[in-house]
C-alpha positions in Angstrom: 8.1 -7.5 -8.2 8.4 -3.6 -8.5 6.4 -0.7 -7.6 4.5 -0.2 -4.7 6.5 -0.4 -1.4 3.0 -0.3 0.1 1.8 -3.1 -2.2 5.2 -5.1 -1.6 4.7 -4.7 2.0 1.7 -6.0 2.4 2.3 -9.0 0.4 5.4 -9.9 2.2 3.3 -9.5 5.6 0.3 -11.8 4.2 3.2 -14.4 3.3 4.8 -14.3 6.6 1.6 -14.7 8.3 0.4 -18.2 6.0 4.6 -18.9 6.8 3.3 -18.6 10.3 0.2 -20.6 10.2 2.0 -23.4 8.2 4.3 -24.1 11.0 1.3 -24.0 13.1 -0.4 -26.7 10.9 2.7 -29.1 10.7 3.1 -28.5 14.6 -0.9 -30.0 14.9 -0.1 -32.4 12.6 2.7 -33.5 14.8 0.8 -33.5 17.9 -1.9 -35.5 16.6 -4.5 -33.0 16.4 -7.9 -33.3 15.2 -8.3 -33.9 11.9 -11.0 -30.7 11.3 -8.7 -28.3 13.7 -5.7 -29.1 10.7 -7.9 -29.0 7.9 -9.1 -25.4 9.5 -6.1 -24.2 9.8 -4.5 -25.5 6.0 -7.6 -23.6 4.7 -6.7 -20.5 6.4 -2.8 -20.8 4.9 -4.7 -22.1 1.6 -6.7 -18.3 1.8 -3.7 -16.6 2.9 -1.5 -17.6 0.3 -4.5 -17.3 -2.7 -4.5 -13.4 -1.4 -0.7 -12.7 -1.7 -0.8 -14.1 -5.3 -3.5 -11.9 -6.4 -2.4 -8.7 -4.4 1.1 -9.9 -6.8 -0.9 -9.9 -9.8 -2.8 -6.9 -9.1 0.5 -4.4 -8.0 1.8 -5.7 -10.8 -0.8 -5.8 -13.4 0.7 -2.5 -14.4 4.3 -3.8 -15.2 3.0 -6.9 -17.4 0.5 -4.7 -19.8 3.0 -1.7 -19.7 6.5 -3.5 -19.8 7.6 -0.9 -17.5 9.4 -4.0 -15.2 12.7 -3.6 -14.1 14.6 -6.6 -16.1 13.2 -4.5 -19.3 10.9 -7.3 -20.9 8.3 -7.1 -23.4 4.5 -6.6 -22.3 3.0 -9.8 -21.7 0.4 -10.9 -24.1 -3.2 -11.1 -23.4 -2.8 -15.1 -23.1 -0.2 -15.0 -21.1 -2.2 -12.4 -18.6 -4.8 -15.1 -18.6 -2.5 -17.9 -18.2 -1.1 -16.2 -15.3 -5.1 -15.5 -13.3 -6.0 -19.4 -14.1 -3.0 -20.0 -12.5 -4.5 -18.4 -9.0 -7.9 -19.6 -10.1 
């Protein structure tokens, strides 16, 4: 991923954070927690990792319909664009 140090930023600091609450959710797991605190919580990492992907997919939206990415590849097609979204979807 290229571009945006803003953009990179806060994608590395939304995956740190789900990093974060994963541990947390294997820690309650562990412990024997609840079963809805756990689910709760692996939603939240669920969320937290869905936005990372599509801040990715947005910063770099650019690069894949340009080609302007660093490792000098072609512009990705329109089906592999949508290929890519579904993925997230």
């Amino acid at each position: 991923m290229v571009g945006d140090e803003d953009a990179i930023a806060a994608v590395l600091n939304r995956l740190r954070r789900a990093q974060g609450q994963l541990a947390g959710v294997i820690s309650m797991i562990e412990q024997g927690r609840d079963c809805k605190d756990v689910v709760t919580q692996l939603a939240a990492v669920s969320r937290a990792l869905d936005k990372a992907g599509f801040k990715i997919v947005a910063t770099g939206l650019r690069e894949c319909l340009t080609g302007e990415a660093a490792d000098g590849q072609e512009p990705m097609s329109e089906a592999e664009l949508e290929k890519l979204f579904l993925a997230l979807a």
